[in-house]
C-alpha positions in Angstrom: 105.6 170.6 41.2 105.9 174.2 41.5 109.2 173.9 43.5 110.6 171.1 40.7 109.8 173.7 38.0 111.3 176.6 40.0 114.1 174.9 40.6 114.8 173.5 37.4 114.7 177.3 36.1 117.2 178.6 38.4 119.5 175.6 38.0 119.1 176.3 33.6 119.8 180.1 34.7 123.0 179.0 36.4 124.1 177.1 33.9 124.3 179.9 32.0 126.0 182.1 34.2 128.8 179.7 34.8 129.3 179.1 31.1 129.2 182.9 30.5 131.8 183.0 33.6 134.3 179.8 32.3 134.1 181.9 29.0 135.1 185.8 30.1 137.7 183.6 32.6 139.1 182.0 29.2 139.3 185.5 27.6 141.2 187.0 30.2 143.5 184.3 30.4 144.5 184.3 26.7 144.6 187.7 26.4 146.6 189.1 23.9 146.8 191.8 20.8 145.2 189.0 18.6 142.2 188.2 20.9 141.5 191.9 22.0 141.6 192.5 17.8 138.8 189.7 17.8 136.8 191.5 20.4 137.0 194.5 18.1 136.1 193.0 14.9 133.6 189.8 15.4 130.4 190.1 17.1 129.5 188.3 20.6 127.9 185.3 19.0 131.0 184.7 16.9 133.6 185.4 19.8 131.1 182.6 21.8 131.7 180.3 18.9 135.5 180.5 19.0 135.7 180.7 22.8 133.1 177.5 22.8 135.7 175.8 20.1 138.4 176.6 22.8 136.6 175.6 26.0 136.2 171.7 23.6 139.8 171.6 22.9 139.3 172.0 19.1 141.7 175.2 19.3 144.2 175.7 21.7 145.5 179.1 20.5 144.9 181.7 18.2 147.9 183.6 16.2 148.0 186.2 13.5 145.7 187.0 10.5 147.0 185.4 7.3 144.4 186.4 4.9 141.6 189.2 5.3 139.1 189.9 3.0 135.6 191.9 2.6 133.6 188.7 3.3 136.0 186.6 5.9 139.3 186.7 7.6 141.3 183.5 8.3 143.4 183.1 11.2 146.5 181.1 12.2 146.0 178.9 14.9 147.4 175.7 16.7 145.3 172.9 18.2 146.4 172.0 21.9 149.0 169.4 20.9 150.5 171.8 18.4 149.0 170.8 15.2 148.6 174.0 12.7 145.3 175.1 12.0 143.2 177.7 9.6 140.3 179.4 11.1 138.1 181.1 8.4 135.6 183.3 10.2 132.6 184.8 8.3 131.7 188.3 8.7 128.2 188.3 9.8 128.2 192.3 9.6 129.5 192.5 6.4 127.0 194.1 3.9 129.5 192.6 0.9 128.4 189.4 2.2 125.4 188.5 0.4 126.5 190.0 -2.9 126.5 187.0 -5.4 125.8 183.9 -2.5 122.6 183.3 -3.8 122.9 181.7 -6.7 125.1 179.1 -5.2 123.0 178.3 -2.8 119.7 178.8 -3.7 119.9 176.3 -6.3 121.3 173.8 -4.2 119.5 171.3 -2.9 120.9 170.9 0.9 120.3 174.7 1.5 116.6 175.4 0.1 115.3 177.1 3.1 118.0 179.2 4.1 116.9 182.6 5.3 118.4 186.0 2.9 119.5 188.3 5.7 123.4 187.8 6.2 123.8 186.2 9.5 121.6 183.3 7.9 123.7 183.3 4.8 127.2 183.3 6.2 126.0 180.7 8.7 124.8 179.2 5.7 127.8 179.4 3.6 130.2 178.1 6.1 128.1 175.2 6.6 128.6 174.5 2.7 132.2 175.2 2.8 132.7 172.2 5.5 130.1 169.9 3.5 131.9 170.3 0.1 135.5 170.0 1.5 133.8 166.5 3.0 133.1 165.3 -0.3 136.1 166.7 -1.8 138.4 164.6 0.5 136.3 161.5 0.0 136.8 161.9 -3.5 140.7 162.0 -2.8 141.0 165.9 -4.5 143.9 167.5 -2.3 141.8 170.3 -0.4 142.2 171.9 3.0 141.0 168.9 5.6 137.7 170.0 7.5 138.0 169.6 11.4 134.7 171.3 12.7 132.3 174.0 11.6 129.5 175.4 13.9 127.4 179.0 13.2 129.9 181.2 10.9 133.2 179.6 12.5 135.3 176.9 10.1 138.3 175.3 11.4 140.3 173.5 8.8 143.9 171.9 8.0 146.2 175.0 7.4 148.4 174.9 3.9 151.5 175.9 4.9 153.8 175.9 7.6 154.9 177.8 10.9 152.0 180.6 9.7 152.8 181.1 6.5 150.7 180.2 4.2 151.7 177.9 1.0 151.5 180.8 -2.4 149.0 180.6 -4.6 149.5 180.1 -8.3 148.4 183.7 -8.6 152.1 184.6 -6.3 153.9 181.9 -7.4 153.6 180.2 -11.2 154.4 176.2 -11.4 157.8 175.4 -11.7 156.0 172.4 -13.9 152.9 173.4 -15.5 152.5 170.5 -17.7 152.0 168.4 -14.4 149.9 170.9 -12.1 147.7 171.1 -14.9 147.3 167.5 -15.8 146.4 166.9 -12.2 144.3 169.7 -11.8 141.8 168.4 -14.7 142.1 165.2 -12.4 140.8 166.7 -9.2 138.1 168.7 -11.2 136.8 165.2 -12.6 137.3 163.0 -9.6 134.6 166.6 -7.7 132.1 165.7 -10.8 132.2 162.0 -11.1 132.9 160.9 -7.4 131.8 164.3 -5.4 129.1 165.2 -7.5 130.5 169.0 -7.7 131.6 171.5 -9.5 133.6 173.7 -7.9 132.7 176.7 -9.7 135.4 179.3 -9.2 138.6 177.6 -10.5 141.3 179.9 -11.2 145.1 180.9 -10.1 143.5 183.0 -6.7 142.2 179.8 -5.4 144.8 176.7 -6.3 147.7 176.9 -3.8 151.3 175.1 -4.2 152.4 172.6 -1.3 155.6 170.9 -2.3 154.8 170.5 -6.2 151.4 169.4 -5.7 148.1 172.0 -6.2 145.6 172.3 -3.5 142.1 173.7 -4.4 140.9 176.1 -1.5 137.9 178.2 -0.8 135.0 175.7 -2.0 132.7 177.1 -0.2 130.9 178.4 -3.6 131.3 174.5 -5.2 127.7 173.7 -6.3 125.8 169.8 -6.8 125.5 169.0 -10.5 121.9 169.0 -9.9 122.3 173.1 -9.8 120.5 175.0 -12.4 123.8 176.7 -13.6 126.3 173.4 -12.6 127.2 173.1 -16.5 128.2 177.0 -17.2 130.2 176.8 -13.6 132.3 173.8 -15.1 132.4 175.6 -18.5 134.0 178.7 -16.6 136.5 176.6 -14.2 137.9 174.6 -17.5 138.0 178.3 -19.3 139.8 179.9 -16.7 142.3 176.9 -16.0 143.3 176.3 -19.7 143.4 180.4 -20.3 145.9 180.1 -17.0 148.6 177.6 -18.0 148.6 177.5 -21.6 150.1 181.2 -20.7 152.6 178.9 -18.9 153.5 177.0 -21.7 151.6 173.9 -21.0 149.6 171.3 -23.3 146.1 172.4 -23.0 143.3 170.1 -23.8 140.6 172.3 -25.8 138.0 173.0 -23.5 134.8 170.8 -24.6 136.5 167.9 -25.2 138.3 168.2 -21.6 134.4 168.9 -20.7 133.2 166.0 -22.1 136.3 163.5 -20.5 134.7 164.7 -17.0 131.2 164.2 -17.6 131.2 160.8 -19.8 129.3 158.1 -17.3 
């Protein structure tokens, strides 16, 4: 029995080194300015995640930052049969992390026992990023398609083509504001009568433009309407969207009564 359980230990230990070896092998082999740049920014666990995403086939390779922020970068990348793809990575180091995360998830209902240190919240977080663009999808409001999530590592549909990204309302205003705003109130109804969401931080940073037709991006923060604070999020997102376009000319609905079309039963 002894021997069994010896040998069952090495072979686990082997294991390991030859996954550790098929990984560094994979590193060297796609070496480049954009993977040494990973090395230098993400931790080991992360560049495991990415590396494990690549030894699966979920990404073939990785290209050029399109979007870096305090709290995640998102990269460029292709799957191996060519198909674009967005990679949001989470800084797990980054103490601007935390700041104002918990009150989206601590009243949420799927994430009541997450831990408050910032590799457990960013793990967190991208975990709710993937869940809400699940429901947002199923609920047929235009948002960046999830393709897999694991620890701090999202990889999702990329808006835009050949690496550049598709502008955001902020960079680029409607060329027909009447119509992006009329579908917009659609998409935020269909999250709270078919999703069960609000998505909590509407506004012309997070709405992108793909061939006349808005895309809502960076959910992660969406919240269940069973959330303590649900009612003053969709207050805020109908606030900041009418404020938005009737400054380009558009038809606004007043706010409480477009509040009160998206919550009626």
């Amino acid at each position: 029995m002894v021997n069994v359980a010896y040998r069952k230990n090495v072979d686990k230990r082997l294991t390991k080194q030859e996954k550790t070896y098929e990984t560094t092998q994979l590193m060297k082999t796609k070496r480049s300015e954009e993977y040494e740049t990973l090395e230098e920014v993400f931790d080991r666990s992360t560049l495991m995640t990415i590396y494990e995403f690549m030894n699966k086939g979920a990404i073939g390779d990785i290209h050029g930052v399109v979007r870096a922020g305090k709290e995640a970068r998102i990269y460029w990348a292709k799957s191996p049969e060519g198909k674009e793809l967005a990679i949001k990575i989470y800084l797990t180091i980054s103490a601007e992390f935390k700041k104002g995360k918990m009150m989206y998830i601590e009243g949420d209902p799927r994430f009541r026992n997450v831990k408050h240190d910032t590799r457990s919240i960013a793990y967190a977080w991208a975990q709710k990023e993937y869940k809400n663009l699940e429901l947002a999808t199923k609920a047929k409001v235009r948002v960046p398609k999830p393709i897999s999530v694991k620890n701090n590592v999202l990889i999702m549909e990329f808006i835009g083509k050949n690496g550049t990204p598709a502008p955001t309302l902020k960079e680029l205003p409607p060329k027909h504001p009447q119509q992006i705003y009329e579908i917009l109130l659609e998409y935020i109804t269909r999250l709270y009568q078919k999703a069960q969401l609000v998505h909590g931080d509407v506004s012309e940073y997070n709405i992108m433009i793909l061939r006349n037709k808005p895309i809502l991006f960076d959910i992660a923060q969406a919240v269940k309407l069973e959330h303590p604070m649900a009612s003053q999020f969709l207050q805020r997102d109908i606030n900041n969207l009418n404020y938005y376009f009737k400054r380009q000319g558009a038809n606004i609905t007043p706010a409480q009564k477009a509040i009160e079309m998206i919550t009626r039963d």
